[in-house]
C-alpha positions in Angstrom: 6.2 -10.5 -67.5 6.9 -8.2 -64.5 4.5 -6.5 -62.6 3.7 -2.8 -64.3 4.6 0.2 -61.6 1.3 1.6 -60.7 0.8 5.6 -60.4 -1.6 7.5 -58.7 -2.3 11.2 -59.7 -3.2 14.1 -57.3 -3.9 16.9 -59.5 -6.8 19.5 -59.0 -6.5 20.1 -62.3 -8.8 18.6 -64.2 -7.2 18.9 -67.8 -3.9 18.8 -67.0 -4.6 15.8 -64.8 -6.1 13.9 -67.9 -3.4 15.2 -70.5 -1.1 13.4 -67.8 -2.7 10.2 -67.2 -3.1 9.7 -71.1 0.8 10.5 -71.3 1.3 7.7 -69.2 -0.4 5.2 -71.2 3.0 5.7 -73.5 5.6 3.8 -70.8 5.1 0.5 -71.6 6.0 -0.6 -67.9 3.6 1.9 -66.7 -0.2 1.9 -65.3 -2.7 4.4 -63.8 -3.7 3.5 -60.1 -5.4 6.4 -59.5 -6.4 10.3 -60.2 -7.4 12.5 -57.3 -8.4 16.1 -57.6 -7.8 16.7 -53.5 -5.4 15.0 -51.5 -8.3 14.3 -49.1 -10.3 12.1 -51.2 -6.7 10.2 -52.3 -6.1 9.2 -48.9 -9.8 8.1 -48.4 -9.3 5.8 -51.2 -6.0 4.6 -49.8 -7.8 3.2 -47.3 -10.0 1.0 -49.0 -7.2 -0.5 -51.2 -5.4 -3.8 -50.8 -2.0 -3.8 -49.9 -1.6 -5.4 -53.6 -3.6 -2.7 -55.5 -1.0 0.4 -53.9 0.5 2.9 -55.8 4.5 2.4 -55.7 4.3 6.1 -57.1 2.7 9.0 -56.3 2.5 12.2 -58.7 1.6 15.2 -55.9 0.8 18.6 -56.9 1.5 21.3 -54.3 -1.4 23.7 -54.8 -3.9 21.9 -54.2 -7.4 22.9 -52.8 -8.0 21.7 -48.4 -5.0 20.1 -47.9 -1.9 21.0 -49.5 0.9 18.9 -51.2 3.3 19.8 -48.1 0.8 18.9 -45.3 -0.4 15.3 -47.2 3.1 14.2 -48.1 3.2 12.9 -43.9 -0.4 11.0 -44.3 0.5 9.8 -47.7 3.6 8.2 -46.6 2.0 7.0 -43.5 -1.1 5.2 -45.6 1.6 4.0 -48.3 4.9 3.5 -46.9 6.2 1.8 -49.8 5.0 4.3 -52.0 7.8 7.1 -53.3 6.1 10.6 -53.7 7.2 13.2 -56.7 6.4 16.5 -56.5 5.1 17.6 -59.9 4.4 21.2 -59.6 4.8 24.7 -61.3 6.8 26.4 -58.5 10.7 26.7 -58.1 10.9 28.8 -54.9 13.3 27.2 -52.6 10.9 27.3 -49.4 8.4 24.7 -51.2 11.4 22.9 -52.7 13.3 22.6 -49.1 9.9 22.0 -47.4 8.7 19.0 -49.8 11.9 17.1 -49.8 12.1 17.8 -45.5 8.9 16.0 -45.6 9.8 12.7 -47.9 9.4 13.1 -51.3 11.3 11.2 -53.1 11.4 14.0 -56.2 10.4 17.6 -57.4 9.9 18.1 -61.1 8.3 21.2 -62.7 5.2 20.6 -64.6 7.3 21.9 -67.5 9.4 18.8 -67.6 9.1 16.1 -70.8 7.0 13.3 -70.9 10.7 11.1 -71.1 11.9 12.5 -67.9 9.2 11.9 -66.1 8.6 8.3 -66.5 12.8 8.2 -66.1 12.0 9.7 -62.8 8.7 7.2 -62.0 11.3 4.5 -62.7 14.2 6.0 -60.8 12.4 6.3 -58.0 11.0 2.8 -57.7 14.9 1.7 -57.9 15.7 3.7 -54.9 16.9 6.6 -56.9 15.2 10.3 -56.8 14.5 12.7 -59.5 15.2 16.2 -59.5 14.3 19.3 -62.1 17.7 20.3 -63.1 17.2 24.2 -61.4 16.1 22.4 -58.0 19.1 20.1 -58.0 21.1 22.8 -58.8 19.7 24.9 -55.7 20.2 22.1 -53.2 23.5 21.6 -54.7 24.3 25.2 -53.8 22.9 25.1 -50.7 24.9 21.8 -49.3 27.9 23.8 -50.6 27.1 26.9 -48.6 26.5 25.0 -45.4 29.4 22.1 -45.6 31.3 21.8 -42.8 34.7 24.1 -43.4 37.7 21.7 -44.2 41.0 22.1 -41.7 42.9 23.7 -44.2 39.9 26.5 -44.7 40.0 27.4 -40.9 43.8 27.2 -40.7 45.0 30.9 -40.7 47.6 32.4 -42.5 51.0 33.7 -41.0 49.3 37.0 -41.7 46.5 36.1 -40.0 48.7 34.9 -36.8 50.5 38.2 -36.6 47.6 40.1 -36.4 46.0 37.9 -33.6 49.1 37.7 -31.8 49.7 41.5 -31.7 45.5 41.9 -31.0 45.8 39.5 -28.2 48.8 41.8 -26.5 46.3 44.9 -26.1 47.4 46.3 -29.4 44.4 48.5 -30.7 43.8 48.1 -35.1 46.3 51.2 -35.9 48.8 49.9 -33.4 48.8 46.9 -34.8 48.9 48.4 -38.7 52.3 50.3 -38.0 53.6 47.8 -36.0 53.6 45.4 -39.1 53.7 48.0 -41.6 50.5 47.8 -43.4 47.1 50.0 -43.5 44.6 50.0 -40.8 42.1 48.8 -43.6 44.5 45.6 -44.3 44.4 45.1 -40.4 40.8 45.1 -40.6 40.4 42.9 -43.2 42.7 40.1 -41.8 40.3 40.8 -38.7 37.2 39.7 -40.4 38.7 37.1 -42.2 40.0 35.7 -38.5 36.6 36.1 -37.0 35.0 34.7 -39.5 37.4 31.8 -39.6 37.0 31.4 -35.7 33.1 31.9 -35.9 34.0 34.5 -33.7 31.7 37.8 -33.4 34.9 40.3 -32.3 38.5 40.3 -31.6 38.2 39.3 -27.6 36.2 36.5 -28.5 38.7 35.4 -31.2 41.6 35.7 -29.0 39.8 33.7 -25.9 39.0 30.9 -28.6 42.6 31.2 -30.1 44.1 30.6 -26.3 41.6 27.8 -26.0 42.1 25.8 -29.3 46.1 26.5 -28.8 46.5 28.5 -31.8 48.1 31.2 -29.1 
């Protein structure tokens, strides 16, 4: 029979932290290592455990009294290296979500999530997986999006685009440039923006140095 995944609780609440360990008594492949009400006296106990009796998860609560989730995430990891960490917590807002999994953990589920998805998640992580609350995921998910590298074809500029440059990089001033191609000075200005922001380029000098540099011009 293989070895049951042992789980250590750090919870400063004192019901919910019982209500939790009783719920995992249900996964059959699952044992209690441990319930702390501070991450301080955790780590104390860490110490005195054998390598053999280590949690190979750790439920962490953010908001706890002394030490907080984010600042023990470092130590536990450090006492436990083997050990994945899950957040288990009642807040959402991006800073703690970003600043937990920046730290290590392994996962970040809301206290509101189902007695089934956690143990999935206690298991997932002990394969080398993660676990994440669906409105977290979705958040990072966002975020990565925002801040991906712009493909080739994103940066490329339009013929449009390349008029206006070309005609900006002769001296041509916005309303030059609009009757020149036959369009409104607010057209202009949007192809502008759309060329700075293309460039990551703050105006149209800089824009037209980096287009000579990059041989657009």
């Amino acid at each position: 029979m293989e070895s049951k995944i042992k789980v250590m609780l750090v919870e400063d609440n004192a019901a919910y932290r019982k209500a939790l360990a009783r719920s995992l008594a249900f996964g059959p492949d699952i044992e209690l290592a441990g319930e702390y009400g501070t991450a301080e006296v955790a780590l104390r106990n860490l110490q005195d455990l054998s390598t053999r009796n280590a949690p190979d998860v750790i439920l962490l609560d953010l908001n706890l009294p002394g030490m907080s989730g984010h600042e023990a995430i470092p130590w536990f990891k450090k006492s436990v290296p083997d050990a994945q960490i899950i957040v288990l917590t009642q807040s959402d807002k991006e800073a703690d979500v970003l600043a937990a999994i920046s730290a290590g953990a392994n996962g970040y589920l809301l206290k509101s999530a189902t007695i089934d998805r956690l143990h999935d998640g206690i298991r997932s992580v002990v394969e080398g997986g993660s676990i994440l609350d669906t409105g977290v995921a979705r958040f990072l998910l966002n975020l990565l999006q925002k801040n991906a590298p712009k493909t080739e074809e994103e940066n490329r500029l339009t013929e449009r685009e390349l008029e206006v440059l070309s005609l900006i990089a002769e001296g041509m001033a916005k309303k030059e440039v609009a009757v020149q191609l036959g369009i409104s000075a607010r057209t202009v200005a949007i192809h502008a923006a759309h060329i700075y922001k293309k460039l990551d380029v703050p105006n149209a000098p800089a824009a037209v140095n980096k287009a000579y540099k990059t041989g657009l011009l």
